[in-house]
C-alpha positions as CSV (number, residue, x, y, z in Angstrom):
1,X,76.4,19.5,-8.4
2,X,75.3,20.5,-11.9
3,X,74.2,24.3,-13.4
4,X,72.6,24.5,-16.7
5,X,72.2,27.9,-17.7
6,X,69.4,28.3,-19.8
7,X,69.1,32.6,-19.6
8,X,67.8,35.1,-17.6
9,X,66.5,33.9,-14.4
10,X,66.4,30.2,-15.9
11,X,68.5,26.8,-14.7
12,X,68.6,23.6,-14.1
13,X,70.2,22.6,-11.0
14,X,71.3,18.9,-10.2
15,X,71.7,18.1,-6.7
16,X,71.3,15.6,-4.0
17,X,69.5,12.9,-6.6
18,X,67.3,15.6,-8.1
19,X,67.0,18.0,-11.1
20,X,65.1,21.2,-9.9
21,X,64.3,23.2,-12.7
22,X,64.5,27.6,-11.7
23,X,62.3,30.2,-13.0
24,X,61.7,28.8,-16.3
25,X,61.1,31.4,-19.2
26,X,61.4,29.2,-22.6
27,X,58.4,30.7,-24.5
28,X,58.7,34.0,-26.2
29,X,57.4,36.8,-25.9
30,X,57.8,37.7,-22.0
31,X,54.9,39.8,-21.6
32,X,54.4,42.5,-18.2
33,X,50.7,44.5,-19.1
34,X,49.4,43.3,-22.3
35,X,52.8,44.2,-24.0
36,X,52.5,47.9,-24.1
37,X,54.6,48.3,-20.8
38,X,57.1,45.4,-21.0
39,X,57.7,42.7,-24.1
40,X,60.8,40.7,-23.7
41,X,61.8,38.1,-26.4
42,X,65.1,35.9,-26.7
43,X,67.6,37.1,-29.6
44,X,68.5,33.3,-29.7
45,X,66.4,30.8,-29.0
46,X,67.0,28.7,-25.7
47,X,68.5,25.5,-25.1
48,X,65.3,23.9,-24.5
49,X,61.4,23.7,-25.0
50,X,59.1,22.6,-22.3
51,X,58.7,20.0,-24.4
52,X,62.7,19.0,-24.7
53,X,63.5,19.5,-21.2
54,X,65.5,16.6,-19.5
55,X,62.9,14.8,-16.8
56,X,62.7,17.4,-13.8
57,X,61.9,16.2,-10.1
58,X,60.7,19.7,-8.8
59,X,59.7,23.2,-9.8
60,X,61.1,26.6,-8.0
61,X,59.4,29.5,-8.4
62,X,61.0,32.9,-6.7
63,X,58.3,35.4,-7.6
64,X,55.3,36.0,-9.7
65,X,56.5,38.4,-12.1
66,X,56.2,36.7,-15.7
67,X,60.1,36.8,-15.9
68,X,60.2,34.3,-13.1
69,X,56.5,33.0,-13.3
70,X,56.4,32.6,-17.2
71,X,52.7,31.7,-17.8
72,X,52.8,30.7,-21.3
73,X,55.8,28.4,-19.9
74,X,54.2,26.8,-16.8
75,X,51.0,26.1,-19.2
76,X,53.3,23.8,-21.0
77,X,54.9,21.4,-18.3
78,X,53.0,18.8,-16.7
79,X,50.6,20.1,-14.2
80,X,52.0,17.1,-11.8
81,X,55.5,18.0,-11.5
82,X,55.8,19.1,-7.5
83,X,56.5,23.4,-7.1
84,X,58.1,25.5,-4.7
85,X,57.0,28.9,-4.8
86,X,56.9,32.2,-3.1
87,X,53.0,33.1,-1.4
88,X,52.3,35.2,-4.7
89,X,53.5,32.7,-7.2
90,X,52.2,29.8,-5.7
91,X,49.0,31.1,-6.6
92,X,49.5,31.5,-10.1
93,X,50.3,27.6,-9.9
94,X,47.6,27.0,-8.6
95,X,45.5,29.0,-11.0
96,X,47.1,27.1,-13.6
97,X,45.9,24.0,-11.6
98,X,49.5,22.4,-10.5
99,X,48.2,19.7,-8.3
100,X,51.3,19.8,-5.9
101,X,52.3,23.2,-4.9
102,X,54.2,24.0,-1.5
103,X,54.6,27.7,-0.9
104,X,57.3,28.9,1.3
105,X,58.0,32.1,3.3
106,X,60.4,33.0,5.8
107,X,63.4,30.7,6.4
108,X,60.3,27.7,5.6
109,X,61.8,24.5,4.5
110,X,60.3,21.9,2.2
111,X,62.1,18.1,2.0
112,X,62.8,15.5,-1.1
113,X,64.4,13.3,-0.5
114,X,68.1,14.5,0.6
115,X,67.3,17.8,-0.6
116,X,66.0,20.5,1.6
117,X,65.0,24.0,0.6
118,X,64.7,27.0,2.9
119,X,62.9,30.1,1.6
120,X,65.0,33.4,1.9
121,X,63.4,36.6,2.1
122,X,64.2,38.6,-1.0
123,X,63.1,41.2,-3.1
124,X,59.5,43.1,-2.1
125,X,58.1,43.4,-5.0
126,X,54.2,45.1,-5.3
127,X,54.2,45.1,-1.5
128,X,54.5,41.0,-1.2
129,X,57.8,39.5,0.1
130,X,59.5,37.2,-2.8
131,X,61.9,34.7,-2.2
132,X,65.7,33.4,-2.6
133,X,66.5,29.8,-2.1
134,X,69.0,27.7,-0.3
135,X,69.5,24.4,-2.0
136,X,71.1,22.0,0.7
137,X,72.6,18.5,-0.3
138,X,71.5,16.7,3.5
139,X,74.4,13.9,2.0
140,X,77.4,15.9,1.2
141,X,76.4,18.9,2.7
142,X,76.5,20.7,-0.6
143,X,74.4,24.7,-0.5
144,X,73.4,26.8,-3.3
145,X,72.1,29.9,-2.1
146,X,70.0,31.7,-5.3
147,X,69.0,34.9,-5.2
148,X,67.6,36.9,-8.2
149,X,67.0,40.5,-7.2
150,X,68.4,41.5,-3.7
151,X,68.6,40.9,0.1
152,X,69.6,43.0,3.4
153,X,72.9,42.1,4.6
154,X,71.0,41.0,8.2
155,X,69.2,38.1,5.7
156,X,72.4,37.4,4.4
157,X,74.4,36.9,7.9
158,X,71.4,34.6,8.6
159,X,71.8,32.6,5.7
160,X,75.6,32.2,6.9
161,X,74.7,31.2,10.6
162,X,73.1,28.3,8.9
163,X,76.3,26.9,7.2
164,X,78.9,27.1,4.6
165,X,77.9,28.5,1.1
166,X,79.3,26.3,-2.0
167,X,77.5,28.4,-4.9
168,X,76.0,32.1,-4.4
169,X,74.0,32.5,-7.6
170,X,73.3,36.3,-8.2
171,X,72.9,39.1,-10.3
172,X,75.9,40.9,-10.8
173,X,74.2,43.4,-13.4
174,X,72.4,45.5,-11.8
175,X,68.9,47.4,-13.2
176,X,67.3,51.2,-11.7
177,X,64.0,52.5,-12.3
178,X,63.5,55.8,-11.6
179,X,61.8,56.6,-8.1
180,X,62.7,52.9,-7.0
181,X,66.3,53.3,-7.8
182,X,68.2,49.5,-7.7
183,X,65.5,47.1,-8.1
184,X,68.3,44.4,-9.1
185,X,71.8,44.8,-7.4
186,X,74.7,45.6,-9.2
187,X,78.5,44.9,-9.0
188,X,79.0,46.4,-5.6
189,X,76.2,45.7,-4.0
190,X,77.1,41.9,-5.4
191,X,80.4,42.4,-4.1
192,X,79.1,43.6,-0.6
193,X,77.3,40.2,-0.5
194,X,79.9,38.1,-1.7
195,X,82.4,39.5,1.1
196,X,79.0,38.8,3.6
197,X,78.9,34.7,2.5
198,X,82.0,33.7,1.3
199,X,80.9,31.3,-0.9
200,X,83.7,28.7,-2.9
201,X,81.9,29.5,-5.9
202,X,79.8,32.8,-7.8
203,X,78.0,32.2,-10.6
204,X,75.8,35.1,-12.2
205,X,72.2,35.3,-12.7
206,X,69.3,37.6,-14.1
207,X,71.6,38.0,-17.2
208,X,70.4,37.4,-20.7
209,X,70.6,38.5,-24.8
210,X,66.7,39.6,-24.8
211,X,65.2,42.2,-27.6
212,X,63.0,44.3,-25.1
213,X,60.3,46.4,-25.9
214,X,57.0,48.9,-24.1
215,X,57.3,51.8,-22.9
216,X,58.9,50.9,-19.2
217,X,61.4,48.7,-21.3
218,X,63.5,51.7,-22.2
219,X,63.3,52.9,-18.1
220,X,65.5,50.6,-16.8
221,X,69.0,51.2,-16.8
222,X,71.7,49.0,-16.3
223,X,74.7,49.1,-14.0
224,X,77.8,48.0,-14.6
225,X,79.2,45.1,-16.4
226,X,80.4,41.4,-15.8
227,X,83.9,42.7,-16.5
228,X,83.3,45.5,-13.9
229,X,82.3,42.9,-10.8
230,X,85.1,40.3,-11.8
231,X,87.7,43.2,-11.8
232,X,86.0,44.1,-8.1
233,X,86.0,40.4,-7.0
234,X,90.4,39.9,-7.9
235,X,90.9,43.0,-6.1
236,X,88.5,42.5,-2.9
237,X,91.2,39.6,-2.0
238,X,87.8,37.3,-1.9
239,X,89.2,33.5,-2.5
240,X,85.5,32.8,-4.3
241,X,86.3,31.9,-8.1
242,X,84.0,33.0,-10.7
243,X,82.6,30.8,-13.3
244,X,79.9,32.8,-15.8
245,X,78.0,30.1,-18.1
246,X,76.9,30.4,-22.0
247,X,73.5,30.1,-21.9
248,X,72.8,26.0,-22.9
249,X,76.2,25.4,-20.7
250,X,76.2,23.3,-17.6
251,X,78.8,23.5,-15.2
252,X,80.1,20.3,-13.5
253,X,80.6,21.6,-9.9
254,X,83.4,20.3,-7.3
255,X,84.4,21.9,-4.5
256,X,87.5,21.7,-2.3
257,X,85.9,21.9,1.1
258,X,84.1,19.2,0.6
């Protein structure tokens, strides 16, 4: 298995024969209402273009908010390339006339070749359910479980009643909002679910260097740090090792139960 971090929500996973490409944000700006709320824009410029990514067998899409559902992005990859998406986001694809869309819900599962994807319920977010994903190897029996916001512990002892996790990829960063409080869990709710699915491996997501900008950009609020989770992970006895990417690094993946 191979992760290329490119930043935020954005990777490139290699797996069972295929390169799935994750929430892809690689035009700036990030826009949420017309730039006066929200305008995010990269203080370096990513690895790649749409135009300079490596060829990509499938598209996974885990919400429709533009920092997972990027349309300026998605209008600049070829309107062939097969998608996996949450109900919400699958309709933006299909808006932007993506001839090959399969949305998923609900523990769903969609097939190529020896790589299956199940749907986990994730974050609610504007009253629609959005999804995490577990990435299952049906040859080596390698999982990736990716989940960008959060998830009840009840989904999470699902996930593990269907087998062994290799990689959890999750925020360990958390973000409030005031009223909504956590919309993005933090180091101990991270912790909680790390202690939940055991995974070999942990590997952070929804982190990124990003100028931000609108009015609701100076609401949210972080919580904790990288430092602050890894110091909670050596201490919680958890055997999971932690690898945190540069963003344009991949990770060559090996895991001892395998």
């Amino acid at each position: 298995m191979k992760l290329t971090r490119i930043d935020l929500n954005s990777w490139i996973v290699e797996m069972a024969g295929q390169v799935i490409l994750i929430d892809p944000w690689l035009v700036d700006p990030l826009v949420f209402g017309a730039g006066w709320l929200i305008e995010l824009s990269h203080v370096t410029p990513p690895a790649f273009t749409p135009e300079t990514l490596p060829p990509v067998d499938l598209l996974l899409i885990s919400q429709a908010q533009p920092d997972h559902c990027h349309r300026p992005t998605l209008e600049r990859l070829s309107r062939a390339l097969p998608a996996v998406a949450s109900p919400a986001a699958a309709r933006v694809l299909r808006e932007l006339q993506f001839s090959s869309v399969q949305a998923l819900t609900n523990f769903e599962q969609f097939r190529l070749g020896n790589l299956r994807v199940t749907a986990v319920p994730g974050a609610e977010v504007q009253f629609e359910q959005e999804n995490g994903y577990l990435l299952r190897d049906e040859g080596t029996g390698e999982t990736l479980y990716y989940e960008p916001h959060r998830s009840t512990p009840e989904i999470q002892r699902r996930v593990v009643g269907l087998g062994s996790v290799d990689v959890l990829m999750m925020p360990v960063v958390g973000l409030q909002l005031p009223l909504l409080g956590e919309v993005v869990m933090g180091p101990e709710s991270a912790l909680a679910m790390a202690r939940t699915v055991k995974p070999d491996t942990i590997v952070p997501t929804t982190l990124g260097e990003v100028h931000t900008g609108g009015i609701a950009g100076q609401l949210f609020k972080p919580t904790g740090s990288v430092e602050e989770f890894t110091d909670k992970l050596t201490a919680s006895g958890l055997a999971s090792r932690f690898l945190h990417p540069a963003p344009g690094e991949t990770l060559e993946l090996v895991f001892s139960r395998r």
